[in-house]
C-alpha positions in Angstrom: -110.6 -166.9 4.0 -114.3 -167.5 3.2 -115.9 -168.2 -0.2 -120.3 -168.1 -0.5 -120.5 -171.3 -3.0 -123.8 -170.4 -4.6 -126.6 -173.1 -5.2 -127.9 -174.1 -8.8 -129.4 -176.4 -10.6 -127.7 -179.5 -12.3 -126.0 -178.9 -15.9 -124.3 -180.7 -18.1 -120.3 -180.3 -17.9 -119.0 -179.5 -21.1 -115.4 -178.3 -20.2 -116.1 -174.7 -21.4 -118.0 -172.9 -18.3 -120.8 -172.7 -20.8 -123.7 -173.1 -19.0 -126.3 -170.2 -17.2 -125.4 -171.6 -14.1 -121.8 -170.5 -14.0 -123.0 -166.9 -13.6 -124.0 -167.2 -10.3 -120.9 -167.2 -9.3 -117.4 -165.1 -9.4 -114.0 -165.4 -11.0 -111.6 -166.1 -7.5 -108.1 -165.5 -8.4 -105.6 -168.5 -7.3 -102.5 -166.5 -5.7 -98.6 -167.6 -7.0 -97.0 -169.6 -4.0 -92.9 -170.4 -3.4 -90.2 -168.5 -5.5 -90.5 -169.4 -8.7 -92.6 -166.8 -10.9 -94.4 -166.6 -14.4 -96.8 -164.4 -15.6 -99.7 -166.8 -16.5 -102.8 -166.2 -14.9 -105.3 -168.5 -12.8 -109.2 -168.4 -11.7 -111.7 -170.6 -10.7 -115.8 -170.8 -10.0 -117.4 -173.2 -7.4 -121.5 -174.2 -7.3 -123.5 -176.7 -6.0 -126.3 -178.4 -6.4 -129.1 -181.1 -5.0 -126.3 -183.9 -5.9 -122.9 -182.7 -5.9 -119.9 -179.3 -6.6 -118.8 -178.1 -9.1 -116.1 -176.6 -10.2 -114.6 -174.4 -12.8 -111.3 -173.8 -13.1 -109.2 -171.3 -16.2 -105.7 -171.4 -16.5 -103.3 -169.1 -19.1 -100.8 -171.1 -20.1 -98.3 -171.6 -23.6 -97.8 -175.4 -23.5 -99.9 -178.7 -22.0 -96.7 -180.3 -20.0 -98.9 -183.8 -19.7 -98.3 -186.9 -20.8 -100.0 -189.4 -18.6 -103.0 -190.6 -20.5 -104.6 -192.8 -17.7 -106.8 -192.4 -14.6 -105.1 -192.9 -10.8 -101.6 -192.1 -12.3 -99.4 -189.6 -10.4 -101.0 -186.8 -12.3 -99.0 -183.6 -10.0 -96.2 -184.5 -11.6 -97.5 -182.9 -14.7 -99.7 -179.7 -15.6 -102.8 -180.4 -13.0 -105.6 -178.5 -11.5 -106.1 -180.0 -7.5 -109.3 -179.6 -5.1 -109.5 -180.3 -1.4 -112.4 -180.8 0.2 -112.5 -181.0 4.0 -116.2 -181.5 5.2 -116.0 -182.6 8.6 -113.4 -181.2 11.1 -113.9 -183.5 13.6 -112.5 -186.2 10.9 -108.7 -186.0 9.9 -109.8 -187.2 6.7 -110.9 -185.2 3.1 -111.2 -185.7 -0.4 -108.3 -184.3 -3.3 -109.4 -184.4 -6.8 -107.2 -183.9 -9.3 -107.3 -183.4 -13.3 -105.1 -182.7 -16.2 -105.4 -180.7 -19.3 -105.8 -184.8 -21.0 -108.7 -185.1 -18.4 -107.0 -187.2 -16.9 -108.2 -187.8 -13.2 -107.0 -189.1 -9.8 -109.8 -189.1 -7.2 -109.0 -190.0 -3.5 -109.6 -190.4 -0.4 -106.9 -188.9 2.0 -106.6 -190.3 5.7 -103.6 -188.0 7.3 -102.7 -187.9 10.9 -99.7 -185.3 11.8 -98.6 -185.3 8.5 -98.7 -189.2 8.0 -101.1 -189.3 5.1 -101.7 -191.9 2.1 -105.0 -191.6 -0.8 -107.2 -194.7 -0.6 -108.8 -195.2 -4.3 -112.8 -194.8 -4.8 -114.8 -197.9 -4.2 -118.0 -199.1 -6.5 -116.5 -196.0 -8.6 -119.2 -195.8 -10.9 -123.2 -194.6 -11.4 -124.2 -191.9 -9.0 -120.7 -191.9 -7.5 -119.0 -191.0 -10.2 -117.2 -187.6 -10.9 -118.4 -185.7 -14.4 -115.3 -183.7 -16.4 -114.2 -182.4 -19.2 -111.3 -180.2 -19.9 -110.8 -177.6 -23.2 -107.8 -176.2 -24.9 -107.4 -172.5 -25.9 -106.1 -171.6 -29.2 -104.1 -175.1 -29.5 -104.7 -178.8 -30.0 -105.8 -180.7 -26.4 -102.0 -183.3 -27.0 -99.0 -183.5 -24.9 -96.9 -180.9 -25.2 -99.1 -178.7 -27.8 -98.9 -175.3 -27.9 -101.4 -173.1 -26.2 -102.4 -169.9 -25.0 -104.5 -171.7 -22.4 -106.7 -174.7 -21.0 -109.3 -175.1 -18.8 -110.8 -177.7 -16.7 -114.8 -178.2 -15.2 -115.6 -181.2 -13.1 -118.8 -182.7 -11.2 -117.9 -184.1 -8.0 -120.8 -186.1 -6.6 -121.9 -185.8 -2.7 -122.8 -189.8 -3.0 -118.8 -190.0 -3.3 -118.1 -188.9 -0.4 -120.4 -191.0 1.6 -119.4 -191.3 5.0 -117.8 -188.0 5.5 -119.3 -186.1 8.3 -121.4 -182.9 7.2 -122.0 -184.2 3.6 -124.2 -183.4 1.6 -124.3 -179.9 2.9 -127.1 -177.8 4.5 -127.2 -174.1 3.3 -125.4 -172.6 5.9 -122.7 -175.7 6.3 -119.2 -174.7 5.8 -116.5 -177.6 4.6 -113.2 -176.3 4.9 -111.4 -176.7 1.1 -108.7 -175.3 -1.0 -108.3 -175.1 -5.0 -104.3 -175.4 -6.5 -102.6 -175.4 -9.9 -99.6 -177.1 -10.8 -97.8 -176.0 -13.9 -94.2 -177.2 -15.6 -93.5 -175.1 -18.4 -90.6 -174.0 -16.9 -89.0 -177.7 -15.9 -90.1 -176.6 -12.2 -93.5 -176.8 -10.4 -95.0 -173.4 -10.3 -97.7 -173.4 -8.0 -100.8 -171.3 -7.4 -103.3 -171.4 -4.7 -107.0 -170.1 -3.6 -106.1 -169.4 0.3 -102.2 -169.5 -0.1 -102.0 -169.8 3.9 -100.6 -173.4 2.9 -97.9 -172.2 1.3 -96.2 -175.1 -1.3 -97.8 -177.8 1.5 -100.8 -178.9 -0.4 -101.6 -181.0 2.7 -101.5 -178.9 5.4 -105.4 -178.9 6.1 -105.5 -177.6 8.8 -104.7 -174.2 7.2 -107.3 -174.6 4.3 -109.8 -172.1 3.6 -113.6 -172.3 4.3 -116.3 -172.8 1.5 -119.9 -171.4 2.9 -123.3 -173.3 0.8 -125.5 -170.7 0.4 
């Protein structure tokens, strides 16, 4: 599974897909994964620039299950929208960012050999390296536990970040292997959604991530 990640110039993030640059690209539909089933609908845009990705990402939903109100926390447990990012094969190593509908973020760093993996925490975390986000709320306030019809999330993620990953920054023409997710608790039990669903519920499997291609 292949997506062409168009190229753009740098915008400001606003949390609302607002800017010109967004039309260069189209809605992908992330796919239900496991058994459990709702109705709510998911979708998400990926660009890139000079410096960095980004990503767009729209969620239908009825209530913000989120209480965590600090970065690094264990965010998945909660309503959260994850990205993979794979650059290098040669390299059992890629990046997951996460956010909630707070935006509330965990960035890290993910070393995993045969299934043994642990996130290592951004270092000097700040300038250039740092990730841009903002999330929005539809037709609701942006609380714990408001009502909503739906939320969506639209974050910067800086090439200077991942310094030291093989094939980073990309080169039009360079393909990272990467894969988009949604967690949602609404109904007490994850309900999962997925860009290339070939992982199943196994956000980690990597090796079964789909391909991004820079235009």
């Amino acid at each position: 599974m292949k997506l062409v990640i168009p190229k753009v110039d740098d915008f400001k993030v606003t949390g609302k897909g607002s800017a010109q640059a967004w039309a260069a690209a189209a809605w992908q539909p992330l796919q239900l994964v496991g058994e459990t089933k709702t109705g709510y609908s998911t979708q998400g845009k990926v660009v890139y620039s000079n410096t960095g990705l980004y990503a767009l990402v729209d969620c239908e939903d009825r209530k913000l299950t989120c209480t965590m109100k600090r970065d690094f926390m264990d965010i998945y447990h909660e309503d959260v929208i994850e990205m993979f990012l794979w650059p290098n094969q040669e390299q059992d190593l890629y990046f997951e960012y996460e956010i909630s509908p707070l935006n509330v973020e965990l960035p890290i760093l993910v070393p995993n050999h045969n299934g043994g993996f642990m996130g290592w925490r951004p270092w000097h975390y700040e300038g250039d390296r740092r990730t841009r986000t903002a999330t929005s709320v539809c037709c609701g306030k942006k609380a714990s536990m408001a009502r909503v019809k739906g939320w969506m999330a639209e974050f910067f993620i800086p090439f200077a970040l991942l310094r030291g990953l093989g094939n980073t920054p990309p080169k039009p023409g360079a393909e990272w292997r990467a894969n988009v997710y949604r967690i949602d608790y609404d109904s007490g039990k994850p309900v999962q959604w997925a860009w290339c669903p070939k992982t199943g519920c196994n956000f980690h499997d990597f090796k079964r991530f789909g391909t991004f291609v820079f235009e």
